[in-house]
C-alpha positions in Angstrom: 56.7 113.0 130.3 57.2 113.7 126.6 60.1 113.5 125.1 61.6 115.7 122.1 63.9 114.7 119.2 68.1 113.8 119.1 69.9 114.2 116.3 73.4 112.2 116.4 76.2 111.8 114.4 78.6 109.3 114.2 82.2 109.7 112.6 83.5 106.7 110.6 87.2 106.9 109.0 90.3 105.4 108.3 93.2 106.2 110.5 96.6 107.0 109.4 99.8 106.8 111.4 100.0 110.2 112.4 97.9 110.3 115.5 98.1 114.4 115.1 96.1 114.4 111.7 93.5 111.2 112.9 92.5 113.7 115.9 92.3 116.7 113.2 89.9 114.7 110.4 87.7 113.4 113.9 87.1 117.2 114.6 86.9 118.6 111.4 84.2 115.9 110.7 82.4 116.8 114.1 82.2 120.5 112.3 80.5 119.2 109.8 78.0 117.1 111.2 77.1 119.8 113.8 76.6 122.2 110.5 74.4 119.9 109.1 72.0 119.9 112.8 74.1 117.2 114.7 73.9 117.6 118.4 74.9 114.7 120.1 78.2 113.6 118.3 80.7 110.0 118.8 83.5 109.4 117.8 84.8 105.6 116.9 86.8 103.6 119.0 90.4 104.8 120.2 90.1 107.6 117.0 93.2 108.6 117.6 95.4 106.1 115.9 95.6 103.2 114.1 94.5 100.0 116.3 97.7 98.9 117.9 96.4 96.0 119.3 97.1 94.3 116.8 100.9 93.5 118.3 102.6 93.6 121.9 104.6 96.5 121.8 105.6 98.1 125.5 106.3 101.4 123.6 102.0 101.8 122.7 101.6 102.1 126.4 103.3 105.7 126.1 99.8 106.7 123.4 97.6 106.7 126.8 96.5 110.2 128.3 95.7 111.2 131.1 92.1 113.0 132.1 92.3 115.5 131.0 95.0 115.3 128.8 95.6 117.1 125.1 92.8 114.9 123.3 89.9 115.6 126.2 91.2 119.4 126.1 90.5 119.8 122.5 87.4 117.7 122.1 86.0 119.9 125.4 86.7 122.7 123.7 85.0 121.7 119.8 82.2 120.9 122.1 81.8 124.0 123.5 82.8 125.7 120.4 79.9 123.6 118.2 77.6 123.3 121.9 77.1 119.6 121.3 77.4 116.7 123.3 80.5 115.0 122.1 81.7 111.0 123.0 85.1 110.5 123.0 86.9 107.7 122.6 90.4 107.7 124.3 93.6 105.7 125.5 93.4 106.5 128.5 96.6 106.9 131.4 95.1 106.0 135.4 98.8 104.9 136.6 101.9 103.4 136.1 100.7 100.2 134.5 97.3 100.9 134.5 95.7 101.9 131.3 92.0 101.8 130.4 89.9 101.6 127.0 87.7 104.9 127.7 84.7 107.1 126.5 84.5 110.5 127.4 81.8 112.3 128.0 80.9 116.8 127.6 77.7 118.2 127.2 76.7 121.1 124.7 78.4 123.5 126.8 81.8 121.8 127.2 80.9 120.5 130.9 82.9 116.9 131.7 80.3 114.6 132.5 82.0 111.8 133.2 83.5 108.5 131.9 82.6 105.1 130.8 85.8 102.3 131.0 85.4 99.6 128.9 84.3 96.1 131.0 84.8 93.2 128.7 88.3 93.1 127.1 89.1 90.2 124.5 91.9 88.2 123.9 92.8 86.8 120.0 94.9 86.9 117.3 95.6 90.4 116.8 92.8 92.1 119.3 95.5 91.7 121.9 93.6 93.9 124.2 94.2 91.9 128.0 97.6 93.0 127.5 97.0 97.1 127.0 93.1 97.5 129.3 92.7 96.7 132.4 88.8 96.1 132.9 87.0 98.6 133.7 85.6 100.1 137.1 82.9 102.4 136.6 79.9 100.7 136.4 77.6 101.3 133.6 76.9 105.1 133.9 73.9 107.2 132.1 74.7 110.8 131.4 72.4 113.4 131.5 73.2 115.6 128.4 71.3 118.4 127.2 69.8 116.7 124.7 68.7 113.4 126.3 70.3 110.7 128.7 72.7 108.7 126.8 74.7 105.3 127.4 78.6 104.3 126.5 80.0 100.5 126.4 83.0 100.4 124.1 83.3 97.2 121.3 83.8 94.0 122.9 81.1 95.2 125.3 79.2 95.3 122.6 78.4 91.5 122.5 77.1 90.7 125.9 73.3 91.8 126.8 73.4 92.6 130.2 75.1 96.0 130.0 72.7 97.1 127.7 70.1 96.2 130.0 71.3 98.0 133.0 72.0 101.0 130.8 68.0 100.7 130.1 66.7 100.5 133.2 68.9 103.1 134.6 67.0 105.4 131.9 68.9 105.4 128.7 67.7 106.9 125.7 70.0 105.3 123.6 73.3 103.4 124.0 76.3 104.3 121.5 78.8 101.6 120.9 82.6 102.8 119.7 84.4 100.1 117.6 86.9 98.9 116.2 86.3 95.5 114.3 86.7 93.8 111.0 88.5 90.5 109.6 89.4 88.0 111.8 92.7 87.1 110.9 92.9 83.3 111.9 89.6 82.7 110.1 90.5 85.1 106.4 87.3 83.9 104.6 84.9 85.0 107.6 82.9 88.2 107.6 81.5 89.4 111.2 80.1 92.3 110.0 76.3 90.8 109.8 75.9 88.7 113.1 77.8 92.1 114.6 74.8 94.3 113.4 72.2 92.0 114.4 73.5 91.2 118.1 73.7 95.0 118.6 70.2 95.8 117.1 68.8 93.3 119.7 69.8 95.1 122.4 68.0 97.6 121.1 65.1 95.4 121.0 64.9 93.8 123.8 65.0 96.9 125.6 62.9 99.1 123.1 65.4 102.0 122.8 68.1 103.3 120.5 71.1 102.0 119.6 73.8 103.2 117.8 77.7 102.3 116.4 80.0 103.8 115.2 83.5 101.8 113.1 86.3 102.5 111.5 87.0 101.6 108.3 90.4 100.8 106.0 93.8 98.2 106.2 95.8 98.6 108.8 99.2 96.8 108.6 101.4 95.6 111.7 104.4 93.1 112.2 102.0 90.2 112.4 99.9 91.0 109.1 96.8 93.3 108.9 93.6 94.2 109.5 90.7 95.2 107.6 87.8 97.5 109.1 84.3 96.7 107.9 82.7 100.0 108.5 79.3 99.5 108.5 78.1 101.3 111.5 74.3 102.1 111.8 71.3 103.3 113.8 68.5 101.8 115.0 65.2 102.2 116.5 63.4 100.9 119.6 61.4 98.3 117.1 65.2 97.1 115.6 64.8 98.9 112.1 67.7 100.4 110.7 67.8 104.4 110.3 70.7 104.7 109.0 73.9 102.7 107.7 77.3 103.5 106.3 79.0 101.4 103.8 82.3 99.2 104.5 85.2 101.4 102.3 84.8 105.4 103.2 84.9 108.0 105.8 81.4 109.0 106.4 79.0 111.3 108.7 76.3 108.7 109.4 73.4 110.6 110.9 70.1 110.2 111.9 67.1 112.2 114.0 65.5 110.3 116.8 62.3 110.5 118.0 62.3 110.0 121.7 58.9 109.3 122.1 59.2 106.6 120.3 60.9 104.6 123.2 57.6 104.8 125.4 55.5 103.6 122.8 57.4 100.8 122.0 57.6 99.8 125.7 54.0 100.5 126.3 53.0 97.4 123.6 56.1 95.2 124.6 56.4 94.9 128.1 59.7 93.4 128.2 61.1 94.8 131.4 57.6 94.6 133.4 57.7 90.8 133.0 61.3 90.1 133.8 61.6 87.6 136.0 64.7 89.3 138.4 63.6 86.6 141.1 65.2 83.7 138.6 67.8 84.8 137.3 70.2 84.1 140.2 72.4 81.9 138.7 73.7 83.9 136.0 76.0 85.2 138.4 78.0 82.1 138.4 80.6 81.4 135.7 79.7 78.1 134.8 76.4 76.4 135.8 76.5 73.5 137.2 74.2 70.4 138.4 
C-alpha cells in the first residue's frame, strides 16, 4: 500500500523556572509550526520545566500530573484547535510514590491515543533519574494517528537498539525521541552531542525508517552546579541522512516533510529484518553472558 507524506515538527527551547511560561512558549511554538504546514508535532523532554534531575529534592515529586491533568488538557485542546497530532512530554502522577517519565499521545482531532512510559532510566551525576521514574510498563506502543503510525521512547531509551526495533516491526513509520541531554558534569571537557546523533541515526538504519529528536537547549543551574543542553536535535531518513538539524544555542522549530514511501523502498533493497536471525538470538535475554 502507498504511503503519502508527514510533515513534523519538533520544538527545541530553553526552559525557565516558571513552569507556567515553559508550557506557554511549547504551545505558542506548536502554533507556529502548524502555520507553517506541521502536522504531526513533539515536544522535548519533560517541557515543562527546567530538568530537576539534576538534584534529590522530595519537593519535585509534587511537579507530576496526573492523566489527564492541566498540561494533557491544554495540549488536547491546541491539538484540536491546530488538528495535529501532538507528543507530549510529561511528569507524570500514577500513585503515591509512583511517578513516571511519559509521552502523550492526541491525534489531529484531540482524541487521547495513548501513552508511552519511559523503560530505561539512568543513574549519574546529575541525571538522578532512578530516584524520580519508576520504569516503565507499557510496552513499546505504535499509534495510529491520522497522519501515519508513529513511535515514542523518551532519552535514555534512546541508546539501546531493541526498542527501536520492536517499534519497527510493530509498523512504525517513524520513531520520535524526547530529550533532555548535554554536558556531562563529571567529565567537563566531553561533548556527547556527536556519538548521540549517530547511535540514534542507526536506528534509523538498521530498520530503514524515520527517526527523529527533539532537545532542549540553554544552562540550567541547581545546588550541585549546572548543566548545559546541546540542542542539536535532527531528522533523519530510512538511508541515515540528515533532513534537518538545529544548532546547539537557540529555541527553534526544526521541521522537515517525509516521504513515506520512502521506508518500503529502502527495505525492499536492504533486507534487514527478512534475514534476522530470531532463532539466535536467545541469549540476549540474559544479563550477563556467560560460558
Amino acid at each position: 500500500m502507498k504511503k503519502g507524506t508527514m510533515t513534523i515538527a519538533m520544538l527545541q527551547h530553553a526552559c525557565g523556572t516558571d513552569r507556567e511560561a515553559n508550557v506557554e512558549k511549547a504551545m505558542q511554538m506548536a502554533r507556529e509550526a502548524a502555520a507553517k504546514g506541521a502536522q504531526v508535532i513533539c515536544t522535548q523532554e519533560l517541557f515543562a520545566g527546567q530538568y530537576f534531575p539534576q538534584t534529590i529534592d522530595v519537593e519535585k515529586y509534587g511537579w507530576a500530573e496526573p492523566i489527564p491533568g492541566p498540561t494533557y488538557e491544554k495540549m488536547q485542546a491546541l491539538a484540536r484547535e491546530l488538528q495535529v497530532v501532538m507528543l507530549v512530554s510529561i511528569y507524570e502522577y500514577a500513585m503515591d510514590g509512583v511517578y513516571f517519565n511519559t509521552a502523550i499521545v492526541f491525534d489531529a482531532d484531540g482524541t487521547y491515543l495513548g501513552k508511552y512510559r519511559k523503560h530505561h532510566i539512568p543513574e549519574g551525576p546529575q541525571y538522578i533519574e532512578k530516584y524520580y521514574f519508576t520504569p516503565g510498563d507499557t510496552g513499546y506502543p505504535v499509534f495510529k494517528t491520522r497522519f501515519g503510525n508513529i513511535g515514542v521512547l523518551i532519552c535514555w531509551d534512546e541508546w539501546f537498539p531493541e526498542p527501536s526495533r520492536i517499534l519497527a516491526l510493530k509498523g512504525a513509520d517513524i520513531v520520535f525521541y524526547p530529550s533532555a541531554i548535554g554536558s556531562e558534569p563529571d567529565n567537563p571537557d566531553l561533548d556527547t552531542s556527536q556519538t548521540w546523533v549517530d547511535a540514534i541515526r542507526a536506528h534509523g538504519i538498521h530498520n530503514n525508517m524515520y527517526v527523529a529528536t527533539v532537545n532542549r537547549v540553554g544552562r540550567e543551574e541547581s545546588d550541585e552546579g549546572h548543566m548545559d543542553f546541546y540542542g542539536r536535535s535532527f531528522i533523519s531518513d530510512p538511508w541515515g541522512k540528515v533532513l534537518a538539524e538545529s544548532g546547539r544555542t537557540e529555541d527553534e522549530i526544526l521541521m522537515a516533510t517525509l516521504d513515506l514511501a520512502e521506508i518500503r523502498k529502502a527495505r525492499d533493497i536492504l533486507q534487514f529484518h527478512r534475514d534476522r536471525r530470531v532463532d539466535s538470538y536467545g541469549e540476549i535475554l540474559q544479563k550477563v553472558i556467560t560460558d
